[in-house]
MIDOSE-1310 file (N, C-alpha, C; in nm, 2 decimals, decimal comma, always signed):
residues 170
xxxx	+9,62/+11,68/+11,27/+9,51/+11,64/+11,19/+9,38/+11,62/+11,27; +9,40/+11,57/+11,39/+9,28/+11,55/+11,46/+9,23/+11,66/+11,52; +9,31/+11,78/+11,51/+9,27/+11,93/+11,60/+9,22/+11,99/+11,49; +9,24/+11,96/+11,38/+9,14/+12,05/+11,25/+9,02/+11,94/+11,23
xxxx	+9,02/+11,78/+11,26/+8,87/+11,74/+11,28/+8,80/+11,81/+11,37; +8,86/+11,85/+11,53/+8,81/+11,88/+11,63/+8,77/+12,04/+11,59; +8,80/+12,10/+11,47/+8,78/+12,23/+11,50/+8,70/+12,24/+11,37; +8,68/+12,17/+11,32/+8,57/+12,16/+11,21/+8,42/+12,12/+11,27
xxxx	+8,42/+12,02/+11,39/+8,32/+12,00/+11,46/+8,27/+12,10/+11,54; +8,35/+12,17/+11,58/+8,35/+12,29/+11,72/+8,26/+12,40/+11,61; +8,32/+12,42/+11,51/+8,24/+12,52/+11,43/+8,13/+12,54/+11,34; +8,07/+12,34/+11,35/+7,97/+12,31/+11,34/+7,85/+12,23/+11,45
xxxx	+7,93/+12,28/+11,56/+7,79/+12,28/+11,69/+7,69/+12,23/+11,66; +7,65/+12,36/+11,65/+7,49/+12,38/+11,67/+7,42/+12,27/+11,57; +7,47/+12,28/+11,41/+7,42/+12,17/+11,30/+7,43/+12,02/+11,38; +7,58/+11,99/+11,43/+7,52/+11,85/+11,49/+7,44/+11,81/+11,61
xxxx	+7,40/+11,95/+11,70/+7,33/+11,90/+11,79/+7,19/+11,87/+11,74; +7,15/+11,95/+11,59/+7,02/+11,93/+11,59/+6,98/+11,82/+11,43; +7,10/+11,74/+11,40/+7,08/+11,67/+11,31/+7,06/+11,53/+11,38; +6,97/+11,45/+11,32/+6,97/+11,28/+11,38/+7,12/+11,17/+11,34
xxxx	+7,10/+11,25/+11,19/+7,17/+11,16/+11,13/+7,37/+11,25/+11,15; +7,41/+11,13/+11,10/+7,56/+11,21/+11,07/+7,58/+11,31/+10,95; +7,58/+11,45/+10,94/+7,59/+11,53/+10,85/+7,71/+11,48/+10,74; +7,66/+11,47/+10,62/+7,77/+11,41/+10,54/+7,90/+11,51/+10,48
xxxx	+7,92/+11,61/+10,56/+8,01/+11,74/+10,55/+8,06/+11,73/+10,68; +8,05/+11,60/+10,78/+8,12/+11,59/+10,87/+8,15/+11,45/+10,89; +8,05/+11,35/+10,84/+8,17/+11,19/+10,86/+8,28/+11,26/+10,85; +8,37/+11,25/+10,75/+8,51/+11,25/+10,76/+8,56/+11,27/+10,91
xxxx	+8,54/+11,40/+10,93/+8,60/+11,46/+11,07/+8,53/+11,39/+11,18; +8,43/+11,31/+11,19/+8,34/+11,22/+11,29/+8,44/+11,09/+11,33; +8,42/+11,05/+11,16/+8,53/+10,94/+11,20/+8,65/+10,88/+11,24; +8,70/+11,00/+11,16/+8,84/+11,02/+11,23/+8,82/+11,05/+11,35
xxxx	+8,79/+11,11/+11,41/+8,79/+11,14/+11,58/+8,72/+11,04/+11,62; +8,65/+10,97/+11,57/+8,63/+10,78/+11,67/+8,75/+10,72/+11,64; +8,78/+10,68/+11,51/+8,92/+10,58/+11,48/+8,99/+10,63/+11,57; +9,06/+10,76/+11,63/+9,19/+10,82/+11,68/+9,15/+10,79/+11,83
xxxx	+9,07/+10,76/+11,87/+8,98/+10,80/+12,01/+9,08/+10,64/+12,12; +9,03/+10,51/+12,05/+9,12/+10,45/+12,10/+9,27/+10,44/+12,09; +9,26/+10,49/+11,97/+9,47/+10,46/+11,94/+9,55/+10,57/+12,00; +9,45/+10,69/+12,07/+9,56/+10,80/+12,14/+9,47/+10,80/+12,28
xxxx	+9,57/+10,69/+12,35/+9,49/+10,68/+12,53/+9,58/+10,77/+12,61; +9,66/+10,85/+12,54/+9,71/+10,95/+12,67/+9,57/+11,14/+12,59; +9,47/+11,11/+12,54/+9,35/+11,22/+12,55/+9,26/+11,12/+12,56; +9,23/+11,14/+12,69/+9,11/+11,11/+12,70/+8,98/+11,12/+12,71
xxxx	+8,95/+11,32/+12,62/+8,87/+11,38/+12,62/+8,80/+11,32/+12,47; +8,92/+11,25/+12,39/+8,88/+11,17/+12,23/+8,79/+11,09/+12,28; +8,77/+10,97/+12,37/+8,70/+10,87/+12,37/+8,58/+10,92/+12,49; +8,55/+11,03/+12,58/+8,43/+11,09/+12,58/+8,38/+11,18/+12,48
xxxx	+8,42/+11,20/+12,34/+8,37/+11,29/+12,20/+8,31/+11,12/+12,14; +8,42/+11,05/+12,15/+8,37/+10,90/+12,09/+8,24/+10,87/+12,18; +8,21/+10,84/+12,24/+8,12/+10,81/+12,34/+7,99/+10,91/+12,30; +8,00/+11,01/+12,32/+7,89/+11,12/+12,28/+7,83/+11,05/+12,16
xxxx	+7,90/+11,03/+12,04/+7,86/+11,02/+11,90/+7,83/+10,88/+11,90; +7,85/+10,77/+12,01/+7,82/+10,65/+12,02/+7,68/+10,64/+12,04; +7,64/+10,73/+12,12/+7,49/+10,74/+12,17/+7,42/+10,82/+12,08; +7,47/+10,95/+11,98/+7,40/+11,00/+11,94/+7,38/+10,91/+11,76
xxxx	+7,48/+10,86/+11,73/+7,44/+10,79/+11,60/+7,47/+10,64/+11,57; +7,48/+10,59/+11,71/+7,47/+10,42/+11,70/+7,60/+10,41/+11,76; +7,64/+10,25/+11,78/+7,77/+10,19/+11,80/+7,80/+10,13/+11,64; +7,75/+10,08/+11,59/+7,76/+10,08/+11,45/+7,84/+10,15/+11,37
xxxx	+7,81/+10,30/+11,38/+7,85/+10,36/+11,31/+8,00/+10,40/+11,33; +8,04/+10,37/+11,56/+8,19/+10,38/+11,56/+8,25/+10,28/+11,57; +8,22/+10,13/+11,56/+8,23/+10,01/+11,51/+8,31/+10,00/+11,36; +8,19/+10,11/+11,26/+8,26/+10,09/+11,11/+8,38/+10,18/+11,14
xxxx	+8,37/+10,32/+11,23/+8,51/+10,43/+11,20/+8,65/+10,33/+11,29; +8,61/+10,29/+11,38/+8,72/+10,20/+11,45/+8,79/+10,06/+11,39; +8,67/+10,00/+11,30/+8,74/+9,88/+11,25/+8,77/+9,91/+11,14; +8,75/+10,04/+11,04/+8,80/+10,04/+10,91/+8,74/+9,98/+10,79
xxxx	+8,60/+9,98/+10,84/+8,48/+9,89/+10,75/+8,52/+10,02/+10,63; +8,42/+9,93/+10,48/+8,42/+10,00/+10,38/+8,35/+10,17/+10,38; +8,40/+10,27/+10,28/+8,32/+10,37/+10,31/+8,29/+10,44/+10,47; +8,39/+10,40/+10,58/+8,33/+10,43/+10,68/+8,37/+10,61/+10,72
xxxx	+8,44/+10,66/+10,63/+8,52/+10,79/+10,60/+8,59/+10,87/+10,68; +8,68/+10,76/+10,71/+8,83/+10,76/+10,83/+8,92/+10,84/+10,69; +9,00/+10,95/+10,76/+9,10/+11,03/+10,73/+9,21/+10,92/+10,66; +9,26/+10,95/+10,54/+9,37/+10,80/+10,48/+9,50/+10,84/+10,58
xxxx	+9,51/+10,98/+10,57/+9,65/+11,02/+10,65/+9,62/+11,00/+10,79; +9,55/+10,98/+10,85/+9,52/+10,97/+11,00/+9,52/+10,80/+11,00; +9,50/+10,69/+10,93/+9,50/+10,55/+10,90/+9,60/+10,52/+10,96; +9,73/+10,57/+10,82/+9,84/+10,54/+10,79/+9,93/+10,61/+10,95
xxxx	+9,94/+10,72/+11,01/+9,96/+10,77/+11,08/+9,97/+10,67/+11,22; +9,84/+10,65/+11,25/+9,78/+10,60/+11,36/+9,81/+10,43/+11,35; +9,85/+10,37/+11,23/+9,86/+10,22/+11,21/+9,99/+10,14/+11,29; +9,98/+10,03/+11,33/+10,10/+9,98/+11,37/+10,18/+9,88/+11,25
xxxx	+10,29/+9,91/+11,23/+10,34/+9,83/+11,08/+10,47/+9,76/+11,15; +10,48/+9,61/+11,11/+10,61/+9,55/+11,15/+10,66/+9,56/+11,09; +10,86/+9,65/+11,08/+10,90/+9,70/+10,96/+10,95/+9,58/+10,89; +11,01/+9,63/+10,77/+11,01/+9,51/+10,65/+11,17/+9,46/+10,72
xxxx	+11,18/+9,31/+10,66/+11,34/+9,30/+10,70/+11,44/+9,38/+10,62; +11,42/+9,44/+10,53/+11,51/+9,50/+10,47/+11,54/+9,64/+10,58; +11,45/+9,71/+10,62/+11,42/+9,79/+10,74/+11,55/+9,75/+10,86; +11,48/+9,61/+10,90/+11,53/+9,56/+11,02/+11,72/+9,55/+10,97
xxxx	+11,74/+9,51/+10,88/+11,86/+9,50/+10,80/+11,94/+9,63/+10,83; +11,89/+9,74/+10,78/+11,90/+9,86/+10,73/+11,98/+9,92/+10,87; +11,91/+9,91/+11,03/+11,87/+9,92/+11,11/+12,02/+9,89/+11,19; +12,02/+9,71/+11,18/+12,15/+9,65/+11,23/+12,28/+9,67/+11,15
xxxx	+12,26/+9,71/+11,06/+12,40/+9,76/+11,00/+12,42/+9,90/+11,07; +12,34/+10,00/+11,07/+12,39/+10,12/+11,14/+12,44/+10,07/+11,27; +12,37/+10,00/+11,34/+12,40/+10,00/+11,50/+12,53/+9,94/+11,50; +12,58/+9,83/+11,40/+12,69/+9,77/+11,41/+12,79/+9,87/+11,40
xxxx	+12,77/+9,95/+11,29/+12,89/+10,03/+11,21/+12,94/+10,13/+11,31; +12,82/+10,18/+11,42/+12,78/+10,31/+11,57/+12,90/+10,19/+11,64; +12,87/+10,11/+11,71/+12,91/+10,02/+11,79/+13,03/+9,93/+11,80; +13,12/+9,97/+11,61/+13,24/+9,91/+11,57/+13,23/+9,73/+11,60
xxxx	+13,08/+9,72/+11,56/+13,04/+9,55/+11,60/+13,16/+9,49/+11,47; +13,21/+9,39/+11,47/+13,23/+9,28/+11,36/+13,11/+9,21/+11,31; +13,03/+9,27/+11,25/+12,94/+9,11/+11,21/+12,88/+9,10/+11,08; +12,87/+9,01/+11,07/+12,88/+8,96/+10,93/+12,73/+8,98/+10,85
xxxx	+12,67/+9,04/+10,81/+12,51/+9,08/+10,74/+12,43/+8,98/+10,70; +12,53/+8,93/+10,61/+12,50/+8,78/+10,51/+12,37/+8,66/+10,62; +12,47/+8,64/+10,70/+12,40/+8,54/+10,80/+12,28/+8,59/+10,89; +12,25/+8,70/+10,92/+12,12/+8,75/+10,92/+12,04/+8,78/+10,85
xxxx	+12,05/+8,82/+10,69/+12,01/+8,81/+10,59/+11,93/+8,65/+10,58; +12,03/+8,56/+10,58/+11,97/+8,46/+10,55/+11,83/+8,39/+10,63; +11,87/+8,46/+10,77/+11,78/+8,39/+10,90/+11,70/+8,50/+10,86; +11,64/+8,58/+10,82/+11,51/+8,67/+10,78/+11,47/+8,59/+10,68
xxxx	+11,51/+8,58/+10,59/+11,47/+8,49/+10,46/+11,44/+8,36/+10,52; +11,47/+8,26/+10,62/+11,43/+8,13/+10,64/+11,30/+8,16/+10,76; +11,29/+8,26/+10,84/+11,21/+8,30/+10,94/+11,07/+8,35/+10,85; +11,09/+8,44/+10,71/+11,00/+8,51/+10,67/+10,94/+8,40/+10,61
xxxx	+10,98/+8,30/+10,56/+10,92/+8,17/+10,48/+10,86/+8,16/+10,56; +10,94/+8,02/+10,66/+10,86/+7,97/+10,81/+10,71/+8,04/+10,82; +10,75/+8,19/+10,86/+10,58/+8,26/+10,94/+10,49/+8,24/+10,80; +10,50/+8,26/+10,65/+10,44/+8,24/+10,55/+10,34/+8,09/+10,57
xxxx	+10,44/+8,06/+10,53/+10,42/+7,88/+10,56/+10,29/+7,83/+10,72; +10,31/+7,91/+10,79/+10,25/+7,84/+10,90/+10,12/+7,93/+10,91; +10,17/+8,07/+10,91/+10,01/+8,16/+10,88/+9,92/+8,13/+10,78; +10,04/+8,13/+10,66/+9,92/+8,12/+10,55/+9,84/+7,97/+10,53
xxxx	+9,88/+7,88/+10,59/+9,89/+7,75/+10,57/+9,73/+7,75/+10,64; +9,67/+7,77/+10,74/+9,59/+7,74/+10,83/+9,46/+7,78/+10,74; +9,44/+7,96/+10,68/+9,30/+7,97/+10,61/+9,31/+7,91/+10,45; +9,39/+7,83/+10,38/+9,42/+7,84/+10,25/+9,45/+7,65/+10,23
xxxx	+9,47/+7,64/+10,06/+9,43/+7,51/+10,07/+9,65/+7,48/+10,03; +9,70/+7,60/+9,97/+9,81/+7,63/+9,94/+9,90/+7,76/+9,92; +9,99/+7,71/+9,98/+10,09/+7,82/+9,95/+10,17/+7,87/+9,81; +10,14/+8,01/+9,76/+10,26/+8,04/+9,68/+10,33/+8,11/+9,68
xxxx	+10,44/+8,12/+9,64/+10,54/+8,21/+9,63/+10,58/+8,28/+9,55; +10,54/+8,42/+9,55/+10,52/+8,50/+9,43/+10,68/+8,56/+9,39; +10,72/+8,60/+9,30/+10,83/+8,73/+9,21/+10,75/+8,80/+9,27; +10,86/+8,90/+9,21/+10,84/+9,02/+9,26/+10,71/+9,11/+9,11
xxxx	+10,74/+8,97/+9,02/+10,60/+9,02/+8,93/+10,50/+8,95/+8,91; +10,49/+8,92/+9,05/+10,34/+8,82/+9,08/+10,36/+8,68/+8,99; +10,46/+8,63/+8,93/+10,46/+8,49/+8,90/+10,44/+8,36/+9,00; +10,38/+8,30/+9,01/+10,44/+8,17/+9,10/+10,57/+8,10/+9,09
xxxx	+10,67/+8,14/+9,18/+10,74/+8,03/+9,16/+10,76/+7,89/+9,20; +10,68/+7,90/+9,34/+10,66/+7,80/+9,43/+10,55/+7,79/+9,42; +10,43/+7,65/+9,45/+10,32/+7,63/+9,51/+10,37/+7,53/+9,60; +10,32/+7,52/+9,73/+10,33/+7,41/+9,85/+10,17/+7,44/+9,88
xxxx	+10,17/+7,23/+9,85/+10,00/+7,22/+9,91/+9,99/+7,25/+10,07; +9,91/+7,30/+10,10/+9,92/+7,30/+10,25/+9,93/+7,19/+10,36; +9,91/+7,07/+10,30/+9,95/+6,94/+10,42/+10,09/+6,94/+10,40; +10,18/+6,97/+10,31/+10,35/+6,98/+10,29/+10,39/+7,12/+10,37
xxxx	+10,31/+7,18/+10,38/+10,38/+7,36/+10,47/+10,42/+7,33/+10,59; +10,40/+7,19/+10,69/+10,49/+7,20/+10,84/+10,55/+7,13/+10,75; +10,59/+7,01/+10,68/+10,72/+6,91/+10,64/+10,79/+7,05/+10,58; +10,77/+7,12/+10,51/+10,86/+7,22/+10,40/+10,94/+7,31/+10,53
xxxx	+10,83/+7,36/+10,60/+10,87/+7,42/+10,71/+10,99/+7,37/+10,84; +11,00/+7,26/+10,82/+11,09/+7,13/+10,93/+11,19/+7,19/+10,83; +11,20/+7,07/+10,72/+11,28/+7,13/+10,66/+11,36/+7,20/+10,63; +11,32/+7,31/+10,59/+11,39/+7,46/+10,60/+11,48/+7,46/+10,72
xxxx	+11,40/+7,43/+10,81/+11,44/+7,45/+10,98/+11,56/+7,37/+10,95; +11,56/+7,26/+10,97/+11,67/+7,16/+10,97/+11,79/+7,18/+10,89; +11,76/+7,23/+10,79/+11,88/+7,25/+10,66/+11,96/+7,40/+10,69; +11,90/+7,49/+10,78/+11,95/+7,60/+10,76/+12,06/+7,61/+10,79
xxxx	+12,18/+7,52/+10,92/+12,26/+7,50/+10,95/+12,36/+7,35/+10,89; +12,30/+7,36/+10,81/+12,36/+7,23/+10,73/+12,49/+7,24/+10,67; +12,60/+7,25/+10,68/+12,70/+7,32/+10,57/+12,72/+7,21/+10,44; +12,74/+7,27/+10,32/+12,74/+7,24/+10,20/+12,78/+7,07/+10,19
xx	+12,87/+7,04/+10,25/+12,97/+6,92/+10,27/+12,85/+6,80/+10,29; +12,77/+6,82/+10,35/+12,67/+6,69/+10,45/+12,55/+6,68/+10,35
């Protein structure tokens, strides 16, 4: 994707040497090749192309292609491509069952299951807790089923913590 930005530019030369502005038949391919410029540090002919276009049409403008400002007309496939995603625990789940089943592990799913579910709360609870006045807990069809005001999200959070090894009996 970034070699057909790079070859869409190459075959429009001459137009961007003599335009001020960013030709609007090339943001797209402009931007992309800034956004991609830092996230692929083994070319490092991307981030002297970034650099050129830094001087010729602002820092601003590879400011908006690098941070993903609105309208800044970064490639969606080159985004998603280029993004770093922590996979979901269902993923991570998905993951340790193969390796067990490769490795003839004995181990039991349930009890990791659960420690994702008390961990995924926890990071909820502490992240969201800091910019927000409360926490909710949505379905999976956007209902609330929980609200925690945010002065209860470290006590709720203890909690959890404490109970998770609690057996039914105590």
């Amino acid at each position: 994707m970034v070699v057909l930005c790079i070859g869409k530019l190459s075959s429009w030369f001459h137009a961007l040497k003599l335009a001020r502005e960013c030709p609007l038949d090339l943001k797209e391919a402009i931007s992309t090749i800034c956004f991609a410029a830092p996230r692929c540090s083994d070319l490092p002919e991307l981030q002297q192309v970034q650099m050129s276009f830094a001087a010729k049409y602002g820092k601003e403008f590879i400011a908006a292609a690098t941070e993903l400002m609105p309208d800044c007309g970064v490639n969606r496939q080159i985004i998603e491509l280029l993004s770093v995603h922590t996979p979901s625990a269902d993923t991570k789940l998905k993951l340790l069952k193969e390796i067990a089943e490769e490795h003839v592990v004995d181990w039991d799913p349930a009890s990791t299951e659960t420690e994702f579910l008390y961990f995924g709360l926890l990071n909820m609870i502490y992240s969201y807790g800091h910019s927000h006045s409360s926490l909710q807990i949505l379905s999976k069809d956007f209902k609330v089923l929980i609200e925690i005001p945010f002065e209860l999200g470290s006590c709720v959070g203890a909690e959890i913590w404490k109970n998770r090894n609690r057996s039914p009996a105590e």
